[in-house]
C-alpha positions as MATLAB code, in Angstrom:
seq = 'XXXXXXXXXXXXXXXXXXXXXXXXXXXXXXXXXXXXXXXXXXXXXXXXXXXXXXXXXXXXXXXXXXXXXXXXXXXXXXXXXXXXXXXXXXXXXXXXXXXXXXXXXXXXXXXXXXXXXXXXXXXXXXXXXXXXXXXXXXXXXXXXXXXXXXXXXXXXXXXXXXXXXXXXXXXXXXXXXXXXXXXXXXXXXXXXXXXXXXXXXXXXXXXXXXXXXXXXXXXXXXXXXXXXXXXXXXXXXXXXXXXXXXXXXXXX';
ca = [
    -221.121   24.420 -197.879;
    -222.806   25.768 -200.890;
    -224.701   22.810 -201.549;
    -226.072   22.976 -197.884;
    -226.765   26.898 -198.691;
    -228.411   26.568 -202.189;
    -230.663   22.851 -199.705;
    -231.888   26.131 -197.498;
    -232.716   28.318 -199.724;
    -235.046   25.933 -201.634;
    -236.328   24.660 -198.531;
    -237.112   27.695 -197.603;
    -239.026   29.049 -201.259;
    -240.775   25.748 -200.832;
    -241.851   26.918 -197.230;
    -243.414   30.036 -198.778;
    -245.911   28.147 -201.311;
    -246.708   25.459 -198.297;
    -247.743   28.299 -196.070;
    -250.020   30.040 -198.368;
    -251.714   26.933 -198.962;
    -253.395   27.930 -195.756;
    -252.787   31.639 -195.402;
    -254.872   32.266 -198.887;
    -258.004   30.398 -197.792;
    -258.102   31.744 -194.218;
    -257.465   35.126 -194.989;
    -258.410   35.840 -198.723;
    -261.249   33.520 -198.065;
    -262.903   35.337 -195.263;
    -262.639   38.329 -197.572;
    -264.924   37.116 -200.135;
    -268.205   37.883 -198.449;
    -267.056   41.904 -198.132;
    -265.679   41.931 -201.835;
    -269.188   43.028 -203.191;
    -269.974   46.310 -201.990;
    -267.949   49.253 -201.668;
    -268.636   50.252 -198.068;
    -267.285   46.746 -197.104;
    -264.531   46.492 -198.562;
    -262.492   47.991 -195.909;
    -263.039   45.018 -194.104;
    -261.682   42.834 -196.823;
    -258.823   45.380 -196.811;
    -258.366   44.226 -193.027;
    -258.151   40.406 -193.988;
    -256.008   41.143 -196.354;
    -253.076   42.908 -194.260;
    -253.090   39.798 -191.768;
    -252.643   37.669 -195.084;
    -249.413   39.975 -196.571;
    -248.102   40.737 -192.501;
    -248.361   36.716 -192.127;
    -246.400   36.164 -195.101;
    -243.493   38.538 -193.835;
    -243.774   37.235 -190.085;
    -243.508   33.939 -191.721;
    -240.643   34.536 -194.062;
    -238.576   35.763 -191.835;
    -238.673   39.563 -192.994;
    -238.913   42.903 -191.144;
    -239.007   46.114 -192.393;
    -237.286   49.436 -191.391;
    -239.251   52.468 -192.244;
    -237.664   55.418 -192.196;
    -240.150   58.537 -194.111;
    -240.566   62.146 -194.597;
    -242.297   64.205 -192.080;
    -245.911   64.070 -193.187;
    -249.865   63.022 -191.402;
    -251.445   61.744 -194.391;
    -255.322   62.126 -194.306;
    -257.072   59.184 -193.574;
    -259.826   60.235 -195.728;
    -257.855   61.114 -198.913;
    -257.081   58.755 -201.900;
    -253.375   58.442 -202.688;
    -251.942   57.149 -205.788;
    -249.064   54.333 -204.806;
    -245.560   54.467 -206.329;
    -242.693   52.349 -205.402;
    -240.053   50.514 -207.420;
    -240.947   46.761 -208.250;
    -238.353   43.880 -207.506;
    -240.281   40.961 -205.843;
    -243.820   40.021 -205.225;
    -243.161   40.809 -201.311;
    -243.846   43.951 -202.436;
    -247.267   44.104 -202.439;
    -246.823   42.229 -198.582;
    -244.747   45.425 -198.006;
    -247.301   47.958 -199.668;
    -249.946   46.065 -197.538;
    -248.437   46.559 -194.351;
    -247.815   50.296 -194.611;
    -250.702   51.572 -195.902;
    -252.958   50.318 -192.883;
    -254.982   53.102 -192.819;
    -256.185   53.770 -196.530;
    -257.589   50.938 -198.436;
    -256.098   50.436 -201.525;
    -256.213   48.456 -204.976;
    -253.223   47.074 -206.665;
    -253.208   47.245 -210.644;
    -251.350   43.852 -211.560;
    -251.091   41.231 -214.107;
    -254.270   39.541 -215.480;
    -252.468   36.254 -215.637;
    -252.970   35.886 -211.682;
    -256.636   35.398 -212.025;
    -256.303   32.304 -213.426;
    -254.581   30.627 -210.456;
    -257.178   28.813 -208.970;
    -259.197   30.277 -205.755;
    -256.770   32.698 -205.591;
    -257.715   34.371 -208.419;
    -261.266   35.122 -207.623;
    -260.216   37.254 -204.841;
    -257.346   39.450 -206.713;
    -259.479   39.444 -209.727;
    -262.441   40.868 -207.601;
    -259.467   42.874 -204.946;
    -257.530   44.369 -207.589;
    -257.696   46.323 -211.252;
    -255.872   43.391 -213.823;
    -253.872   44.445 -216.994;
    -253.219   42.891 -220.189;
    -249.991   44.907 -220.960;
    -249.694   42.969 -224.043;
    -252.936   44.022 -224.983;
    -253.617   47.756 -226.136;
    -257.293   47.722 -225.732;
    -257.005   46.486 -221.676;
    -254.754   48.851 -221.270;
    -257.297   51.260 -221.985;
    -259.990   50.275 -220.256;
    -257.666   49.649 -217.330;
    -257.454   53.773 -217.078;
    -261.372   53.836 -216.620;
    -261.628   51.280 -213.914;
    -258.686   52.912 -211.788;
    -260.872   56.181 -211.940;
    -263.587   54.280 -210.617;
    -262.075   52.818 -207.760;
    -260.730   55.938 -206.975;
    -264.458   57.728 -207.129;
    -265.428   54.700 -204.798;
    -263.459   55.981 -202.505;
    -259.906   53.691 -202.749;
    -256.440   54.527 -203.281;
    -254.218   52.986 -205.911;
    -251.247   50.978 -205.895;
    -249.552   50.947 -209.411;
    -245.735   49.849 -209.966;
    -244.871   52.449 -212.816;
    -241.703   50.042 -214.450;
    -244.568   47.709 -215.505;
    -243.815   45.009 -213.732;
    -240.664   43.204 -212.067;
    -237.616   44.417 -214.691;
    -234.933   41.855 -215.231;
    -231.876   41.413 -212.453;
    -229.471   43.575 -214.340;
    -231.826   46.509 -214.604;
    -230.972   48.960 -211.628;
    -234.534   51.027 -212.308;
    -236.363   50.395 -215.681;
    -238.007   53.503 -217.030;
    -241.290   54.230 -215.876;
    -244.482   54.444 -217.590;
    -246.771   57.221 -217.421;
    -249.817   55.474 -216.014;
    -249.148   56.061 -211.952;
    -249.298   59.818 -212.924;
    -251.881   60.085 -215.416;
    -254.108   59.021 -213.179;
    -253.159   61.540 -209.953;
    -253.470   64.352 -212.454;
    -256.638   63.127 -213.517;
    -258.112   62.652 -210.181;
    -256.255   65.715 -208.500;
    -254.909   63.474 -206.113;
    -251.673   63.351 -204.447;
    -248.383   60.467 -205.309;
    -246.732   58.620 -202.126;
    -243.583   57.811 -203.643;
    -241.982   54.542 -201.632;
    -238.324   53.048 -202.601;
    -237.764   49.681 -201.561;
    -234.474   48.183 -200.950;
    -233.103   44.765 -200.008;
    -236.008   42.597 -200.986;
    -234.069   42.203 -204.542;
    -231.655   40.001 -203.224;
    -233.575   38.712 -199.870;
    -236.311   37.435 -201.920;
    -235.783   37.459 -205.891;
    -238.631   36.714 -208.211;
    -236.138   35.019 -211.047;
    -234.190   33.029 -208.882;
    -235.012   30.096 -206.456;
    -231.733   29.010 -205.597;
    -231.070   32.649 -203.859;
    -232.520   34.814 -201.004;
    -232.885   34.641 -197.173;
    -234.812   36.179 -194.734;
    -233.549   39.679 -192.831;
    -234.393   43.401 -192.757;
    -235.738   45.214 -195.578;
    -235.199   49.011 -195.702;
    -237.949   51.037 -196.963;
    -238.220   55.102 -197.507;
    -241.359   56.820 -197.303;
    -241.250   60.185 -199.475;
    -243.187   62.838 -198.979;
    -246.636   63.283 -200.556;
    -246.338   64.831 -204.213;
    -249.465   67.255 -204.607;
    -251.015   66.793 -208.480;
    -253.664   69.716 -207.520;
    -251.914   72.689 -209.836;
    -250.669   70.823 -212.724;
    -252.098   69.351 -216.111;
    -251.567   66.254 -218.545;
    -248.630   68.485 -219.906;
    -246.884   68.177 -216.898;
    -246.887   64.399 -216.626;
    -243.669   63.411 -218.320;
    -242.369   65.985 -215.844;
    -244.018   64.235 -212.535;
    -242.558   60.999 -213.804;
    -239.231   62.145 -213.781;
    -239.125   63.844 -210.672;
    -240.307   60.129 -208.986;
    -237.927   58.496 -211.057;
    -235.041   60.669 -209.887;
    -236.189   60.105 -206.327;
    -236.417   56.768 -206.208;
    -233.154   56.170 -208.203;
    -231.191   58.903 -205.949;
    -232.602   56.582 -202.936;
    -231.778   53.456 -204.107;
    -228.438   54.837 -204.702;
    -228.085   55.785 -200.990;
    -229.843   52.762 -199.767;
    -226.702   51.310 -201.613;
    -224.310   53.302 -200.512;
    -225.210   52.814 -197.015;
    -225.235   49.157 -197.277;
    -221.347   49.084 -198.702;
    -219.805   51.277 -195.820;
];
């Protein structure tokens, strides 16, 4: 029985790569031409969504949303938090934010991956987190998507943490940045996805319902660099406490 369980699962991982060999060309590929000016992009946004909701559908996943009362403004720039356990996440960031385009700061390895990495090179902001000087320059380009006009998506643990690690500590980028701009954090905790779809493991997973918490807008307007390490906490501490409950909930 656990041989025929372990035969899905890989099936089923294997299923994912076969179907973005045509989900990336049809919709990252009719992105392209809308990739080079601002006011288009949108558009590319658009393409984009069907290509992370068409992984989901595909997959097998759903999502339950359940968030703070709150109208965000559709023409405000946000700055994106949520914990980081699996690349679905960025399907799952996709889908939600319909309304406000947004860039993703990720890994500058992904640009090398053939065709695919044309479009998240020229989609997203890429960091060397190995390398201090990218890092740098990585705060200048996030200001200047957000003067053109796009919110940000940045996953403050850094990256995908190992297994063990409940919620790695988060860096201080996400709310440099907000302060910075004056613009406001979306804080969203993801649950589920760390054992329906994990990124170190291809033996393990299945498809389901993914629970997801929307928090309420955290306004940056009032408060200064000083206060950052303070911002960061208080996101940290909601996340975690939701996790916790997500948990809780899930054991009763």
């Amino acid at each position: 029985m656990r041989i025929l369980q372990i035969l899905f699962v890989l099936l089923w991982r294997i299923w994912f790569f076969i179907i973005n060999i045509f989900l990336i060309p049809l919709w990252a590929g009719v992105s392209i031409p809308f990739l080079f000016k601002d006011k288009y992009y949108p558009i590319a946004y658009w393409f984009h969504q069907m290509w992370a909701r068409s992984n989901l559908l595909l997959m097998g996943f759903w999502y339950i949303l359940e968030k703070d009362e709150e109208i965000l403004d559709k023409n405000k720039q946000y700055v994106i938090i949520s914990n980081h356990t699996s690349i679905m996440d960025i399907m799952l960031i996709y889908s939600l934010m319909r309304n406000h385009p947004l860039v993703f700061v990720g890994k500058a390895e992904l640009a090398k991956l053939p065709f695919f990495g044309f479009v998240y090179k020229k989609s997203n902001i890429l960091i060397d987190r190995k390398n201090l000087s990218s890092c740098i320059k990585v705060f200048k380009k996030i200001q200047d998507k957000v003067d053109s006009g796009k919110s940000v998506c940045i996953f403050p643990e850094g990256g995908v943490p190992n297994p063990s690690i409940f919620l790695d500590n988060f860096k201080n980028g996400a709310f440099f940045t907000a302060i910075i701009k004056k613009i406001s954090i979306i804080p969203f905790t993801i649950a589920d996805i760390k054992t329906k779809f994990p990124n170190f493991s291809f033996i393990k997973g299945c498809p389901g319902k993914v629970r997801i918490k929307q928090h309420h807008s955290i306004s940056t307007k009032n408060l200064s660099l000083k206060d950052k390490n303070n911002l960061n906490k208080k996101c940290f501490n909601l996340i975690k406490y939701q996790l916790e409950k997500f948990e809780r909930e899930k054991n009763k």
